[in-house]
C-alpha positions in Angstrom: 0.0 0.0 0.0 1.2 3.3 -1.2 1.4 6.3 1.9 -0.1 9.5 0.8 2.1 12.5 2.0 0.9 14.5 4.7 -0.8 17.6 4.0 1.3 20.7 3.8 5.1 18.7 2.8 6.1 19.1 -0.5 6.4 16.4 -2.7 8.7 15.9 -6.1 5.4 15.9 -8.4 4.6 19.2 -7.0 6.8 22.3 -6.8 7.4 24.4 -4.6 4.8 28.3 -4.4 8.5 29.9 -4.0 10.1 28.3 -6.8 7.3 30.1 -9.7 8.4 33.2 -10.8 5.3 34.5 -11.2 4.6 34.1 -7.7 7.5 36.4 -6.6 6.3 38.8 -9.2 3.0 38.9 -8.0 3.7 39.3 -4.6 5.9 42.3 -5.7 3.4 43.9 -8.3 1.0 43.6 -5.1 2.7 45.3 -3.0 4.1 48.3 -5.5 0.3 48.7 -6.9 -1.0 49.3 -3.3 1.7 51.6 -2.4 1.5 53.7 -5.8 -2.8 53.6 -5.5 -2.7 54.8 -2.0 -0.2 57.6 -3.0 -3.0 58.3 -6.0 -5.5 58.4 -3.7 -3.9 60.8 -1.7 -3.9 63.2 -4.0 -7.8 62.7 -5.3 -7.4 60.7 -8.5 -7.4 56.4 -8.8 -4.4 54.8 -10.7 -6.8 54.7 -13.9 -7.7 58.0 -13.6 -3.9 59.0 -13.5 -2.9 56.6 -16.7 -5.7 58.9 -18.7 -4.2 62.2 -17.0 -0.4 61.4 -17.9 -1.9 60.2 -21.3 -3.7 63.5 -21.9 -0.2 65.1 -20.8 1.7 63.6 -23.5 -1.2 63.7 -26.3 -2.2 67.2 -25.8 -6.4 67.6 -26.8 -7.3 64.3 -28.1 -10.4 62.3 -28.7 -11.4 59.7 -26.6 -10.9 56.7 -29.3 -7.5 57.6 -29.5 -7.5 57.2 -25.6 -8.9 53.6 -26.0 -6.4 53.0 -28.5 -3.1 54.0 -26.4 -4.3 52.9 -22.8 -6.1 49.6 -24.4 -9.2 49.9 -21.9 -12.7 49.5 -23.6 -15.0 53.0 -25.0 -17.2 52.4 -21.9 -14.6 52.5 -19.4 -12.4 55.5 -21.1 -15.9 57.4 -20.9 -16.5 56.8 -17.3 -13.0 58.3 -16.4 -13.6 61.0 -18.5 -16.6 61.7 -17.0 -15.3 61.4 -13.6 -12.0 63.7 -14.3 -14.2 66.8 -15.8 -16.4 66.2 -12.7 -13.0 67.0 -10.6 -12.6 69.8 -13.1 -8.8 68.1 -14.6 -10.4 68.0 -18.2 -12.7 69.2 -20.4 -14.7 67.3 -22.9 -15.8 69.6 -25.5 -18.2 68.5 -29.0 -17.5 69.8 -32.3 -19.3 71.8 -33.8 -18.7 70.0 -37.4 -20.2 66.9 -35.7 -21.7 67.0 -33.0 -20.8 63.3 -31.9 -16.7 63.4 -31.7 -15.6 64.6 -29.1 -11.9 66.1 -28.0 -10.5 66.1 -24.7 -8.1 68.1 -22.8 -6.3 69.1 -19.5 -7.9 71.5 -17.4 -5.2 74.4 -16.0 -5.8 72.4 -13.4 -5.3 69.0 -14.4 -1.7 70.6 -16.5 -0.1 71.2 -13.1 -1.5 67.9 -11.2 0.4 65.7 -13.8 3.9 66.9 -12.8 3.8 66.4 -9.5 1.3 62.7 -9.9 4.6 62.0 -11.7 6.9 62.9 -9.2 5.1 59.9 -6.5 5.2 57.4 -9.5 8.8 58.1 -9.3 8.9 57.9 -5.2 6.9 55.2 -5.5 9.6 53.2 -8.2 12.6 55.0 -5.7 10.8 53.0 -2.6 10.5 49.7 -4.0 13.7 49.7 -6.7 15.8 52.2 -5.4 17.8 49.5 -3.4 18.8 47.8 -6.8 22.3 48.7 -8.5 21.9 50.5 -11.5 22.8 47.5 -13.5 20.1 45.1 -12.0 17.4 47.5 -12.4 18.6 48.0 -16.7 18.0 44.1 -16.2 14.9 43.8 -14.7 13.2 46.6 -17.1 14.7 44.7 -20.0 13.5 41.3 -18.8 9.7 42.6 -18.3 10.1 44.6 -21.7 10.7 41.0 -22.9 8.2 39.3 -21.4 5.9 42.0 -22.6 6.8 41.9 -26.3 7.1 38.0 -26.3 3.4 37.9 -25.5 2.3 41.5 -27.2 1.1 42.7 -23.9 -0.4 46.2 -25.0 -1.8 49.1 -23.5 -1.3 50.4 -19.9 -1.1 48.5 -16.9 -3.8 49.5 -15.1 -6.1 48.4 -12.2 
């Protein structure tokens, strides 16, 4: 008669939780996404809201298609974030006259200065968690997870 192992040892068919790589990424992504969305939070916009913000930043007035089409989230959701930025008075959604059914969007004066300094806690937030690598094994890391990402065409933003 065959013994089962106990519950809880580790066995040769099955590996070890430790051993995945995806595990210790997880368990890191976890912890840097809760640190960078409570900094967010602090400072009145969700990590979402901040991906459309910074993408407004770099875009200047855009439509919101083009907004699905850079951050990869669906017409539905890009709308709702729109919605709930001009209701915190960062953007402005304005119609055309032309057509009455595209519509452009664009940075509040508001919303122009929040980006900077949303920017400035991403960066505290990648100081807290990577600033403790060399140099050289954060260049690897990024290049690694660039990989990974092209390997499998991982598009748009990571966001929550």
């Amino acid at each position: 008669m065959r013994r089962r192992p106990s519950p809880g040892k580790a066995t040769s068919a099955v590996s070890e939780i430790e051993a995945h790589l995806g595990y210790w990424l997880r368990l890191v992504s976890n912890h840097v996404s809760h640190g960078f969305r409570v900094k967010m939070e602090a400072s009145g916009v969700t990590v979402s809201e901040w991906v459309v913000l910074r993408e407004l930043y770099r875009l200047g007035r855009s439509s919101p298609g083009a907004l699905v089409r850079e951050i990869g989230l669906s017409k539905g959701a890009i709308s709702k974030l729109i919605d709930r930025l001009a209701g915190k008075h960062l953007v402005t959604r304005t119609a055309l006259e032309a057509d009455r059914r595209h519509q452009e969007v664009e940075l509040t004066p508001q919303g122009r200065a929040l980006v900077p300094r949303l920017a400035r806690l991403a960066d505290d937030n990648d100081r807290q968690f990577f600033g403790h690598l060399s140099p050289e094994a954060r260049s690897a890391l990024l290049q690694a997870m660039r990989a990974i990402a092209q390997i499998h065409q991982f598009k748009g933003a990571a966001v929550d």
